[in-house]
KEKE-3310 file (N, C-alpha, C; in steps of 0.2 Angstrom, whole numbers, plus 5000, padded with zeros to 4 digits):
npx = (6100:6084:6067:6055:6046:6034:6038:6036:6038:6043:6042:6045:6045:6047:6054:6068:6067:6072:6080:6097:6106:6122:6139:6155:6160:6158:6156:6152:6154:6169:6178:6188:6193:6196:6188:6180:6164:6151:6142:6131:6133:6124:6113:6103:6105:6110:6103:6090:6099:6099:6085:6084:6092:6085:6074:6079:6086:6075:6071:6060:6047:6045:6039:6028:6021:6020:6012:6021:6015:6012:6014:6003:5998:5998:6002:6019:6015:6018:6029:6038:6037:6025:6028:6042:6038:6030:6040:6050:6041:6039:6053:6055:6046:6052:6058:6072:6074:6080:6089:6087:6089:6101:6112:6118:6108:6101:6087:6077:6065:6049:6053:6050:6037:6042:6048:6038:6033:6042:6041:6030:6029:6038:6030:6018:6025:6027:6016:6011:6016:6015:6000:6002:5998:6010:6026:6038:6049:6056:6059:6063:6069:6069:6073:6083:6081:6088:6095:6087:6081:6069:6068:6070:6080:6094:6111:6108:6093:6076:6065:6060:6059:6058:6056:6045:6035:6035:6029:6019:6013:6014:6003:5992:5992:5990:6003:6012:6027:6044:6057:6072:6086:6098:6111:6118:6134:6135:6129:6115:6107:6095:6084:6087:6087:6071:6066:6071:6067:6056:6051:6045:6052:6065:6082:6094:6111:6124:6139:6153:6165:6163:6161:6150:6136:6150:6148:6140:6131:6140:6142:6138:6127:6110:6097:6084:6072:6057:6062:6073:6089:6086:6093:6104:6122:6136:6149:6161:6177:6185:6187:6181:6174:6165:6166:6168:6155:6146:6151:6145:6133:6127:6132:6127:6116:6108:6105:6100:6088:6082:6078:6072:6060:6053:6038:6038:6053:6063:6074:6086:6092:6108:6120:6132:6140:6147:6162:6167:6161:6162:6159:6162:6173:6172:6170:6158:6149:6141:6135:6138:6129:6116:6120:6117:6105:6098:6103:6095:6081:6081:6081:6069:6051:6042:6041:6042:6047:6054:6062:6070:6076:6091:6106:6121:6132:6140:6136:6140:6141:6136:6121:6121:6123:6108:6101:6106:6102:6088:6085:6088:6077:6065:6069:6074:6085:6093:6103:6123:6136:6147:6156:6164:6174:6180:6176:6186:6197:6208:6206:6192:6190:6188:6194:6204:6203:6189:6184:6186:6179:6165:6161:6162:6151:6143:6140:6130:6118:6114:6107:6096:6075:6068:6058:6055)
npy = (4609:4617:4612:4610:4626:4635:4645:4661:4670:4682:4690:4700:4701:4712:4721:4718:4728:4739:4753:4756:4763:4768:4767:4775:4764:4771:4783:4797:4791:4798:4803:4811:4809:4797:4785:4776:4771:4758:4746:4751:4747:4742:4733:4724:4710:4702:4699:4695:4684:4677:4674:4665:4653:4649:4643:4635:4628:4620:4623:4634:4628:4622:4634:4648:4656:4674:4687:4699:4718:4735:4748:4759:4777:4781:4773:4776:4787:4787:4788:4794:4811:4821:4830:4825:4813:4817:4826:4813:4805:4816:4817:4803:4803:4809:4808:4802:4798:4802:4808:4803:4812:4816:4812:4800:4791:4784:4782:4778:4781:4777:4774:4775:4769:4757:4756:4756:4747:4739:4743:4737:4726:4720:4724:4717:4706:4707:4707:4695:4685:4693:4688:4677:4668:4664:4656:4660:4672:4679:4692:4696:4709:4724:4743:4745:4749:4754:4763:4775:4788:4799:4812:4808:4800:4790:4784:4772:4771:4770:4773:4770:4754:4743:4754:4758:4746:4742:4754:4753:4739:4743:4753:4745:4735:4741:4744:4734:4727:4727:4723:4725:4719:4721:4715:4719:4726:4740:4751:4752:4765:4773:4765:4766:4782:4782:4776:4781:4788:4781:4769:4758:4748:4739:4744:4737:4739:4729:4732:4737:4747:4764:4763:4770:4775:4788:4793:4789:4775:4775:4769:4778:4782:4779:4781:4792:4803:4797:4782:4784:4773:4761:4758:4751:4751:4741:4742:4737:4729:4732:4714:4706:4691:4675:4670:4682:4689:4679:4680:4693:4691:4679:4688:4700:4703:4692:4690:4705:4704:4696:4703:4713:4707:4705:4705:4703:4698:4707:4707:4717:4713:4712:4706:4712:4710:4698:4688:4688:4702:4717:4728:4728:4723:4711:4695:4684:4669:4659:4648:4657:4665:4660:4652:4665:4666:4655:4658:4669:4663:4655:4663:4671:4671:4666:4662:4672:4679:4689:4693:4705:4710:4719:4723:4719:4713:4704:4695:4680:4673:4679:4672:4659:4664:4669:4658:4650:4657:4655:4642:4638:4644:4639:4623:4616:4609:4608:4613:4611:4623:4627:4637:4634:4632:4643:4647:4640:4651:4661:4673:4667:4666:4671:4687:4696:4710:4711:4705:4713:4726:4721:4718:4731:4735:4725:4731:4740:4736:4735:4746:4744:4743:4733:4720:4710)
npz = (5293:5295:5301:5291:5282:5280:5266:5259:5244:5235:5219:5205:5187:5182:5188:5184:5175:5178:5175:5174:5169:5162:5168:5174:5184:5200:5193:5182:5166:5157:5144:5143:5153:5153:5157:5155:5148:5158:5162:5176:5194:5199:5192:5182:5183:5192:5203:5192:5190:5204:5207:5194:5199:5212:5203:5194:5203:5208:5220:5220:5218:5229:5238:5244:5232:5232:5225:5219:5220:5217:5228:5236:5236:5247:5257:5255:5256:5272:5276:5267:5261:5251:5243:5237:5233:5221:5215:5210:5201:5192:5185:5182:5171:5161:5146:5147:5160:5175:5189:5207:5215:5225:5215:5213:5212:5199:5186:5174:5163:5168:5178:5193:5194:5194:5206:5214:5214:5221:5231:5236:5234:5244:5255:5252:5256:5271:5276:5273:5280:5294:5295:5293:5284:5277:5284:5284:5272:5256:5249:5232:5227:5217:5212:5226:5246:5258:5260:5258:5265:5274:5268:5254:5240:5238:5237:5228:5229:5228:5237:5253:5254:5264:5277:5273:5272:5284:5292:5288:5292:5306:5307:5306:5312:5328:5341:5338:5339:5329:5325:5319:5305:5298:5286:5275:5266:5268:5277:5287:5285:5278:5285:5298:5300:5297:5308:5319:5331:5336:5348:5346:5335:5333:5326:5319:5313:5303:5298:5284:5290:5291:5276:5268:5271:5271:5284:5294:5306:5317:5333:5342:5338:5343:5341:5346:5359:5361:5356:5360:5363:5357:5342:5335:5330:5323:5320:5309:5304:5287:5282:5288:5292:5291:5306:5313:5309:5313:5328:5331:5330:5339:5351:5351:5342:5343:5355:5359:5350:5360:5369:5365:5360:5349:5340:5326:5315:5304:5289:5281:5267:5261:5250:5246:5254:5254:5250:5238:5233:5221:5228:5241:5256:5265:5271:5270:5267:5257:5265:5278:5277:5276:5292:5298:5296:5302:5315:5317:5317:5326:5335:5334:5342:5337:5324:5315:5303:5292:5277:5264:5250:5247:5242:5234:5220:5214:5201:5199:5213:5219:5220:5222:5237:5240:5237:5247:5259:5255:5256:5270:5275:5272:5276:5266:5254:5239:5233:5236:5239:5225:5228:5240:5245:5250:5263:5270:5270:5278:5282:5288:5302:5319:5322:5334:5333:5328:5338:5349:5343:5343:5354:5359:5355:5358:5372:5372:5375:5387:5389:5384:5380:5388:5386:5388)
capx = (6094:6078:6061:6052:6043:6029:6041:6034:6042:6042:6048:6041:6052:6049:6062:6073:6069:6074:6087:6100:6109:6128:6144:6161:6161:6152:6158:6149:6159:6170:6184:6193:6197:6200:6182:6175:6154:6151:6136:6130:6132:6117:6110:6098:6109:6113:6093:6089:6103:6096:6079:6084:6091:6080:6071:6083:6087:6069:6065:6054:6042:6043:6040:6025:6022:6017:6009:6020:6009:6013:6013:5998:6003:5994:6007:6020:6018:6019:6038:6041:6032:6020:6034:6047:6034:6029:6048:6053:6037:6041:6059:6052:6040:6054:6059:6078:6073:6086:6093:6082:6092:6109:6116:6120:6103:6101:6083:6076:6058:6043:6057:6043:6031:6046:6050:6034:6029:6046:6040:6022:6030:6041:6024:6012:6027:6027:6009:6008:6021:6012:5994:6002:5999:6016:6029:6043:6046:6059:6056:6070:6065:6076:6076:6084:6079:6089:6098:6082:6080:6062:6067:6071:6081:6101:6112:6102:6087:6073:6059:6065:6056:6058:6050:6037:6033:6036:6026:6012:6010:6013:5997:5985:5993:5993:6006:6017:6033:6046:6066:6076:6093:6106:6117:6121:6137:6133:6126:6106:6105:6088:6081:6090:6082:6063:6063:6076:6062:6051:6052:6041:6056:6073:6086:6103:6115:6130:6142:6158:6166:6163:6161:6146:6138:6156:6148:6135:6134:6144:6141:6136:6121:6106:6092:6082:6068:6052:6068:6081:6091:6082:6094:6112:6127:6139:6151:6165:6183:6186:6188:6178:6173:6158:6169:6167:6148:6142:6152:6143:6124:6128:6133:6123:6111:6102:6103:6093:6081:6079:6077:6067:6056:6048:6032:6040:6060:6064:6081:6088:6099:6111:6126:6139:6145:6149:6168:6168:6159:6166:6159:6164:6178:6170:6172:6153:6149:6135:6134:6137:6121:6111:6121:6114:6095:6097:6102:6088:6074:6080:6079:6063:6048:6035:6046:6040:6053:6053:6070:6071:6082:6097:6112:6125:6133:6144:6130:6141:6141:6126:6113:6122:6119:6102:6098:6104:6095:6079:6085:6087:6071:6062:6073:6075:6089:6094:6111:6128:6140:6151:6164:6164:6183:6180:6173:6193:6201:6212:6201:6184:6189:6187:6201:6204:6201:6186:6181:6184:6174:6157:6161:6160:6144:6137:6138:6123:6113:6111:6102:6090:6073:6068:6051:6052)
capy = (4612:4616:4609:4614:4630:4637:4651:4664:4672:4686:4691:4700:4701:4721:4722:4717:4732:4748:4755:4762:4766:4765:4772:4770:4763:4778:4791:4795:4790:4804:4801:4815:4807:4790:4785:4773:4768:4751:4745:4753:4742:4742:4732:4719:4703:4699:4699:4689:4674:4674:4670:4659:4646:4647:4641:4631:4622:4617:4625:4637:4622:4622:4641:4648:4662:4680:4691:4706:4723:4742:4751:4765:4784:4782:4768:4779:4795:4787:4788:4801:4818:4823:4834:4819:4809:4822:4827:4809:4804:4818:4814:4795:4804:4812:4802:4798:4800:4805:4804:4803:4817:4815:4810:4794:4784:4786:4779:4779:4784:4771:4770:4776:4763:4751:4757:4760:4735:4732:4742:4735:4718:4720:4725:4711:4700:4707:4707:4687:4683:4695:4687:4669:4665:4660:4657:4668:4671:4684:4697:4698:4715:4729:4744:4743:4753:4753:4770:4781:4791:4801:4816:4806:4794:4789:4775:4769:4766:4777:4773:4766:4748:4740:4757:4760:4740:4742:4758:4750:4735:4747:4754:4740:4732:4744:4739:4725:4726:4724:4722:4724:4715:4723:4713:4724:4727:4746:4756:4753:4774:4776:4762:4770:4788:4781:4772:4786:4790:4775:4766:4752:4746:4738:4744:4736:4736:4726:4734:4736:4752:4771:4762:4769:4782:4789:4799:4787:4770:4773:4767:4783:4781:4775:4784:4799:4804:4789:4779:4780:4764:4753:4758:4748:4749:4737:4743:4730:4730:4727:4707:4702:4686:4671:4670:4689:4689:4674:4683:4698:4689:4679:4692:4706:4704:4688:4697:4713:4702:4691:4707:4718:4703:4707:4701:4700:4701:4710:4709:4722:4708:4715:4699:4713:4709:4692:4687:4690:4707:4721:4736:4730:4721:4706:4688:4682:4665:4657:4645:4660:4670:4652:4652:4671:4665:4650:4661:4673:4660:4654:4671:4673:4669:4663:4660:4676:4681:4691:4697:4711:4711:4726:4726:4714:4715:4699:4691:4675:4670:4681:4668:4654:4665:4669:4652:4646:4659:4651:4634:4639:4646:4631:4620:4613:4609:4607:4612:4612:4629:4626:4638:4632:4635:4650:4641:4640:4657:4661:4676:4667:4666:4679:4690:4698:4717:4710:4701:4721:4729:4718:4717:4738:4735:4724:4738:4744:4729:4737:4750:4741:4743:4725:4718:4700)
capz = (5290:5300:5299:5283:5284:5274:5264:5255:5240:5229:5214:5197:5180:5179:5193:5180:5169:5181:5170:5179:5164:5161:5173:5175:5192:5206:5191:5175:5159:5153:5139:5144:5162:5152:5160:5150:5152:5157:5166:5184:5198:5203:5185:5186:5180:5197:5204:5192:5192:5210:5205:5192:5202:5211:5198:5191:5207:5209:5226:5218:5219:5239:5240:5242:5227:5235:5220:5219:5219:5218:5235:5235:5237:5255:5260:5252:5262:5278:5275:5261:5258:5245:5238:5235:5227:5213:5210:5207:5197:5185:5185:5180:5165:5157:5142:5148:5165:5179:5197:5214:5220:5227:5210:5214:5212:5192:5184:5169:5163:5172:5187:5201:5195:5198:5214:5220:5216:5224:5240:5237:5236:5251:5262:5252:5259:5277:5277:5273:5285:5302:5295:5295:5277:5276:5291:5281:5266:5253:5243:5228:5223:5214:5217:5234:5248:5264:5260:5255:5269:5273:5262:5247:5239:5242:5234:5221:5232:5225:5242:5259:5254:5271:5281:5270:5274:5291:5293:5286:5298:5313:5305:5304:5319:5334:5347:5336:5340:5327:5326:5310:5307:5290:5286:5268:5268:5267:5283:5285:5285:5277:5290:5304:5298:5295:5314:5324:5335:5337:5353:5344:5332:5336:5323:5321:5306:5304:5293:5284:5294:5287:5266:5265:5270:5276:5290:5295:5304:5321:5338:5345:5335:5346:5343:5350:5359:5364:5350:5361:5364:5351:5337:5338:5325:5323:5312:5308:5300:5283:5280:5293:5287:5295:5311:5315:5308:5319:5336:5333:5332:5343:5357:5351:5339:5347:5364:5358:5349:5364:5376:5363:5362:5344:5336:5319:5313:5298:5288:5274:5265:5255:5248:5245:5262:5252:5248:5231:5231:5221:5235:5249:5259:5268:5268:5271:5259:5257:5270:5280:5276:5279:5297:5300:5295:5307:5323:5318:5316:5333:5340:5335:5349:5335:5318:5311:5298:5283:5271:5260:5247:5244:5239:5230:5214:5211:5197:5199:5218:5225:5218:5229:5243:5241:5237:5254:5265:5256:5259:5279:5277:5269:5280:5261:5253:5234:5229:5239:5236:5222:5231:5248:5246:5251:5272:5275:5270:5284:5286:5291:5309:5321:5324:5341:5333:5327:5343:5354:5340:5343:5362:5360:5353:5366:5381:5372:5375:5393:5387:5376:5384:5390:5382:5391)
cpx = (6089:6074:6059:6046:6039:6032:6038:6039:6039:6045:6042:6047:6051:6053:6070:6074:6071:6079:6091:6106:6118:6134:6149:6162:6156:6153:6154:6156:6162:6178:6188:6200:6200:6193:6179:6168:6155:6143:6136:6132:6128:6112:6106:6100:6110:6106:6090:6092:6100:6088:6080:6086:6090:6076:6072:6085:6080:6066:6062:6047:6041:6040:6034:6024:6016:6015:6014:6013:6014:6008:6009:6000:6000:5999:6012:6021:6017:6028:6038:6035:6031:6025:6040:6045:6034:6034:6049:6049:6039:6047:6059:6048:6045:6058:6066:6079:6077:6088:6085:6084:6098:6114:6122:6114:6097:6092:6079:6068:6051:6048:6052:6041:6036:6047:6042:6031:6035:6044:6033:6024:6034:6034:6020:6018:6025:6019:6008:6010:6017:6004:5995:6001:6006:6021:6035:6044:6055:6055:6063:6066:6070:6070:6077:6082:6082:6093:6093:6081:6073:6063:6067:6078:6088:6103:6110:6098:6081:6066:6064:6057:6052:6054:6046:6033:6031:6030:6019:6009:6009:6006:5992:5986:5997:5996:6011:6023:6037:6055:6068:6082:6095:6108:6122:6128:6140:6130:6118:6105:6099:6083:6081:6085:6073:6061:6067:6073:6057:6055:6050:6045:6062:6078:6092:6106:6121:6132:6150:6160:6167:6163:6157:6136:6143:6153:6140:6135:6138:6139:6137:6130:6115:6100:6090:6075:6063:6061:6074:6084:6090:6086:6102:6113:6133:6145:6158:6171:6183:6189:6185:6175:6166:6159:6167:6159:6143:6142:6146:6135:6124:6129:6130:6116:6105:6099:6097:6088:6076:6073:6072:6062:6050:6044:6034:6048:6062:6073:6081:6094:6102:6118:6132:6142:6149:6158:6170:6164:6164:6167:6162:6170:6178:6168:6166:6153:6143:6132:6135:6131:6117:6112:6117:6107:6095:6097:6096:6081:6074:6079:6074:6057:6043:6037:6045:6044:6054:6062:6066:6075:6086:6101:6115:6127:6138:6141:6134:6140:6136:6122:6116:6120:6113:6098:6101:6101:6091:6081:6086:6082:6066:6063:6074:6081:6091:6098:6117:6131:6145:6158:6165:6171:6184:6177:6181:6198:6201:6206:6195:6182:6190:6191:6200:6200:6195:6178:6179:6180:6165:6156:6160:6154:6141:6136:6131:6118:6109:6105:6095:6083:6069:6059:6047:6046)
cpy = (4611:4612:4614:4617:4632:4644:4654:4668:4674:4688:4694:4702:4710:4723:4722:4723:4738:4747:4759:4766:4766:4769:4770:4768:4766:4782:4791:4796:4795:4802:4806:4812:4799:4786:4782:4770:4760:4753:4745:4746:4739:4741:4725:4712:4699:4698:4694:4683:4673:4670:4664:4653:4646:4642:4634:4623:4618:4618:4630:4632:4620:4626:4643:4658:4669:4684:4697:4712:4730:4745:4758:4772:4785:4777:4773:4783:4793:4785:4794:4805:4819:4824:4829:4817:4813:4825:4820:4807:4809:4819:4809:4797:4807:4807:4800:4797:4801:4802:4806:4810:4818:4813:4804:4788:4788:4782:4784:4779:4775:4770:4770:4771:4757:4748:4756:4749:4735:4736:4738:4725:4716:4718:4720:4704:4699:4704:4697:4686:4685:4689:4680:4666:4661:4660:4662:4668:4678:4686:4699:4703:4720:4736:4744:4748:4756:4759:4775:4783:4797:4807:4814:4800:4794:4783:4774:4766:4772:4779:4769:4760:4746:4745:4758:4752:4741:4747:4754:4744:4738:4751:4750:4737:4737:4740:4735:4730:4725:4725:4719:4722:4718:4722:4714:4725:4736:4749:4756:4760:4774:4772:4763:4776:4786:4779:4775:4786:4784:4769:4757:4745:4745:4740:4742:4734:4734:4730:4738:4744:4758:4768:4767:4771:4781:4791:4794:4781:4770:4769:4769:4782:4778:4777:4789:4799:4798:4783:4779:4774:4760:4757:4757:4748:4744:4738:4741:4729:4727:4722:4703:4696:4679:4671:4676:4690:4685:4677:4688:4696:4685:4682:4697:4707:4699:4691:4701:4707:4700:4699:4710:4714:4704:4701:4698:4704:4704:4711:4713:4716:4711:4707:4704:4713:4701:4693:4689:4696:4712:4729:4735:4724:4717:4701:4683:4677:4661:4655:4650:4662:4666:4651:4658:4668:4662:4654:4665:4671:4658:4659:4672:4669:4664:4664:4666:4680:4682:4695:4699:4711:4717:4725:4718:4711:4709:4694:4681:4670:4674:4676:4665:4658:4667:4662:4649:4649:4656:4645:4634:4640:4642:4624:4615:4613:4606:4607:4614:4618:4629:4628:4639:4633:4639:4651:4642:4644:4659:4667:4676:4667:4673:4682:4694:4705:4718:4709:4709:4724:4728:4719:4724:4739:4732:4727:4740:4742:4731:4742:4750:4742:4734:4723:4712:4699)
cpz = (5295:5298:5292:5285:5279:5273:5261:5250:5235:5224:5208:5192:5180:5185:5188:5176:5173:5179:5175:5174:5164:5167:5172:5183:5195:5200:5183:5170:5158:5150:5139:5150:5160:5156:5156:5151:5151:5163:5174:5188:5199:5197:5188:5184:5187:5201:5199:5191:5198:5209:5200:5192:5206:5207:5194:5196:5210:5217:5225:5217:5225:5241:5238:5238:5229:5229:5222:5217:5220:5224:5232:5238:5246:5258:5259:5257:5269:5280:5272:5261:5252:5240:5235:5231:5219:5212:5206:5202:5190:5183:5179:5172:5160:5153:5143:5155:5170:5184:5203:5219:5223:5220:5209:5213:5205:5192:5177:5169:5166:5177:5193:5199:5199:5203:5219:5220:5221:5233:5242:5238:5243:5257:5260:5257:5269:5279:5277:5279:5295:5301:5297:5289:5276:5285:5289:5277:5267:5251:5240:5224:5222:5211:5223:5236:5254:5264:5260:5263:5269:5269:5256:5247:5239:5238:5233:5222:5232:5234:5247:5258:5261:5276:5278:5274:5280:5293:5291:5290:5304:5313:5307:5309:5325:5339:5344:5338:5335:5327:5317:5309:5299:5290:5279:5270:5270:5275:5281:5286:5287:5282:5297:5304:5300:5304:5320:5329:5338:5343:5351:5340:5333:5328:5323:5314:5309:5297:5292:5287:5290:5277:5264:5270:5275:5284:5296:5298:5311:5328:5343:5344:5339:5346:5348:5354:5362:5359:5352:5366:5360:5343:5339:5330:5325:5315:5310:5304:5294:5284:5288:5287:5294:5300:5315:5315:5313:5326:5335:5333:5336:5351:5353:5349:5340:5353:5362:5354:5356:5369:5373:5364:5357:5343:5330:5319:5307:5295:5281:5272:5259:5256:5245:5252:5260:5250:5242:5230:5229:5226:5239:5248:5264:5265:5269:5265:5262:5262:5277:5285:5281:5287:5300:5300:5300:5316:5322:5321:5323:5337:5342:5336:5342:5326:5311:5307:5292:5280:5266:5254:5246:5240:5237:5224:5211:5207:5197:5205:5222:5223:5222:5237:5246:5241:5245:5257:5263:5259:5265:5279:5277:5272:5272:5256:5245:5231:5236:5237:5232:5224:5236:5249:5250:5262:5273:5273:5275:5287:5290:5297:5312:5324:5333:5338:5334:5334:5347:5349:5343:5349:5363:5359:5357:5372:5377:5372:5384:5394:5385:5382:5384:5389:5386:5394)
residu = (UNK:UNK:UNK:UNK:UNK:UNK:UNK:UNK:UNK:UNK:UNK:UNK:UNK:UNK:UNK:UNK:UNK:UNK:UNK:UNK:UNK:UNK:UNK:UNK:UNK:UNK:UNK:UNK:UNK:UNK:UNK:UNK:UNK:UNK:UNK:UNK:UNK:UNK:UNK:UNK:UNK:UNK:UNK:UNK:UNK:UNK:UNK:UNK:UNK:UNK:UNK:UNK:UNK:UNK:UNK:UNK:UNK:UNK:UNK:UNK:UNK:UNK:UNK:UNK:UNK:UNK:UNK:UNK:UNK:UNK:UNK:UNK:UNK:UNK:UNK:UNK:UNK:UNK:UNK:UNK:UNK:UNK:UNK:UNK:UNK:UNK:UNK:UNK:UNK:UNK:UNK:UNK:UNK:UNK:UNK:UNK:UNK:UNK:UNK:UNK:UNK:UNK:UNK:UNK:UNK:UNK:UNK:UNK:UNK:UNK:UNK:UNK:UNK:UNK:UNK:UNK:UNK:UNK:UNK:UNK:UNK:UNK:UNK:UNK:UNK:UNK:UNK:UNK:UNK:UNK:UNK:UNK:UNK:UNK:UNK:UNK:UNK:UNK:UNK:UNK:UNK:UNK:UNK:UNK:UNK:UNK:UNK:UNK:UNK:UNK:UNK:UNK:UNK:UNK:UNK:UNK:UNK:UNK:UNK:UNK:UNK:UNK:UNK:UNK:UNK:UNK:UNK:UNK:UNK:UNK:UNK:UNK:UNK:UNK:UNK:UNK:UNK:UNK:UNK:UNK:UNK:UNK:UNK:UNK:UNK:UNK:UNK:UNK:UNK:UNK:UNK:UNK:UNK:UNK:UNK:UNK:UNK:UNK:UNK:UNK:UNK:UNK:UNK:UNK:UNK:UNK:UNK:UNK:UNK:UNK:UNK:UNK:UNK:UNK:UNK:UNK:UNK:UNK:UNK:UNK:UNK:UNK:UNK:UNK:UNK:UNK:UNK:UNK:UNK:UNK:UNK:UNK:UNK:UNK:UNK:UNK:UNK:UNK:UNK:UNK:UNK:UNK:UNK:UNK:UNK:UNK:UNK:UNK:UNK:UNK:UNK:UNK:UNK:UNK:UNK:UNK:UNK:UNK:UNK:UNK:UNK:UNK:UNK:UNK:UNK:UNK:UNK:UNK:UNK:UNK:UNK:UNK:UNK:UNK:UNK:UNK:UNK:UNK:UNK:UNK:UNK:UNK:UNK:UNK:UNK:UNK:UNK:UNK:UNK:UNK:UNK:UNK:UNK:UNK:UNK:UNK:UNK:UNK:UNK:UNK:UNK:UNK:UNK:UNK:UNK:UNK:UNK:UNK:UNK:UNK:UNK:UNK:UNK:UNK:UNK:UNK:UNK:UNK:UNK:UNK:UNK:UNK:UNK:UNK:UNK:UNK:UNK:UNK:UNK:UNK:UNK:UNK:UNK:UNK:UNK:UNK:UNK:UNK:UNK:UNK:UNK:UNK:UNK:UNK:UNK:UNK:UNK:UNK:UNK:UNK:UNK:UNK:UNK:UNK:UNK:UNK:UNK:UNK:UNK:UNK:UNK:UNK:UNK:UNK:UNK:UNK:UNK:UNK:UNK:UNK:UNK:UNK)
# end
């Protein structure tokens, strides 16, 4: 455990109410197909057990409490156009309220305002953390954001949370530098999309290979334009597991911070890359995550480090994982992982295929443009 850090943390209960309404699975209900409704993935039970123990384990009394807020349509359109906004708002207004567009990111009426605190909370968070209010800090906020791309919304993420944020500090602070780390088990798309072009932002996701989006997420992928080089994929075999996670920050994703040589680090945390996730097919466990936070913090020149929440749908063992990233970040420590068991499954080391994969990904380190 580090030294103890002045964390910041967000959270409001109306995250809890975006209704995503019922599913069988990715498929809507239909009793013809044998398709019976059960609750979306993407429900709010597993967001809040994260908070509540939190709460429960008594490090919510270490932590310092950041005031969610609803992002302004002026933050807002430095990412998405006019026209996005005022389809989804009236979407959001119609009494059973509907999809974002792609028919897969469901919401139900008041969903915009929802969407619009958890980006508001995302950026009150970055903002403490650039000003120095706190030294880093979460933000458990629902909906997620890291698939919404500038035309609109994607995998059940109504706004790209993290570049609206992001967007906004580059605003107010000409010249920062930032570097953003996914470790969702999903493809950061919509964070890729939003920063394709920008020389000023290091993009890099780690993720499980073609789950999500199919088409999206490879190697080739580096950015375009002033943007090209500062965007690395890492996209990694199912059952990669802390072994494989560690190699690749480790040899890729320390390196590019080192060399990018940002002001502030930013991660898109998604915990279905955890062991027990029903999406995906990675063996990451608590103590994992906590490991990931620790190489970050040391990555970073001036401790400046903010998490995002996303994805993660196992409401039984995502809260232990979110509970250790804070407890890295706090350098505080409250509960052990009940299923640490789960530390010496044969697949937590790092497999050779696993080891050529990452090792593909670091050729693109020579690339990066060097900040030092």
């Amino acid at each position: 455990m580090t030294k103890q850090l002045k964390t910041g943390y967000v959270y409001h209960e109306l995250f809890g109410w975006h209704d995503t309404g019922t599913n069988a699975g990715f498929f809507p209900s239909d009793p013809a197909k044998g398709l019976q409704p059960f609750l979306n993935y993407e429900n709010a039970e597993t967001k809040k057990r994260i908070h509540e123990l939190i709460v429960v384990s008594g490090l919510i009394d270490h932590l310092e409490r950041i005031p969610a807020r609803h992002a302004t349509n002026e933050e807002l359109l430095l990412v998405h156009p006019q026209s996005y906004l005022t389809s989804l708002k009236a979407v959001s207004e119609q009494r059973l309220g509907g999809d974002a567009g792609d028919g897969e990111t469901p919401l139900a009426k008041g969903g915009y305002e929802i969407g619009t605190m958890a980006v508001g909370a995302v950026t009150a968070l970055a903002q403490a953390v650039v000003s120095g209010q706190v030294d880093n800090g979460y933000a458990l906020v629902r909906p997620p954001g890291h698939h919404a791309i500038r035309s609109g919304g994607m995998g059940y993420c109504l706004f790209s949370n993290l570049g609206i944020a992001l967007s906004v500090i580059k605003r107010d602070n000409p010249g920062i530098r930032i570097a953003t780390v996914d470790w969702d088990v999903h493809h950061g798309n919509g964070t890729q999309d939003v920063f394709y072009n920008d020389p000023d932002v290091l993009t890099i996701s780690l993720h499980q290979d073609r789950l999500y989006p199919r088409n999206s997420g490879m190697r080739e992928e580096i950015g375009e334009g002033p943007g090209l080089n500062t965007n690395i994929n890492i996209p990694l075999p199912a059952g990669t597991g802390n072994g494989g996670y560690q190699y690749a920050f480790e040899q890729v994703v320390a390196p590019a911070i080192k060399k990018f040589n940002p002001d502030l680090i930013a991660v898109a945390s998604g915990f279905d890359s955890c062991v027990y996730d029903p999406l995906g097919r990675m063996m990451l466990t608590a103590r994992g995550y906590a490991k990931l936070t620790e190489i970050l913090m040391s990555a970073s020149k001036n401790n400046k480090l903010m998490i995002a929440h996303e994805g993660g749908y196992n409401a039984v063992y995502s809260p232990f994982c979110g509970l250790f990233v804070l407890q890295q970040l706090s350098g505080i420590k409250k509960l052990d992982d009940p299923f640490d068991h789960t530390e010496n499954y044969p697949g937590q080391t790092l497999f050779e295929h696993q080891r050529f994969e990452v090792d593909e990904a670091a050729k693109l380190l020579s690339a990066l443009p060097d900040n030092r």
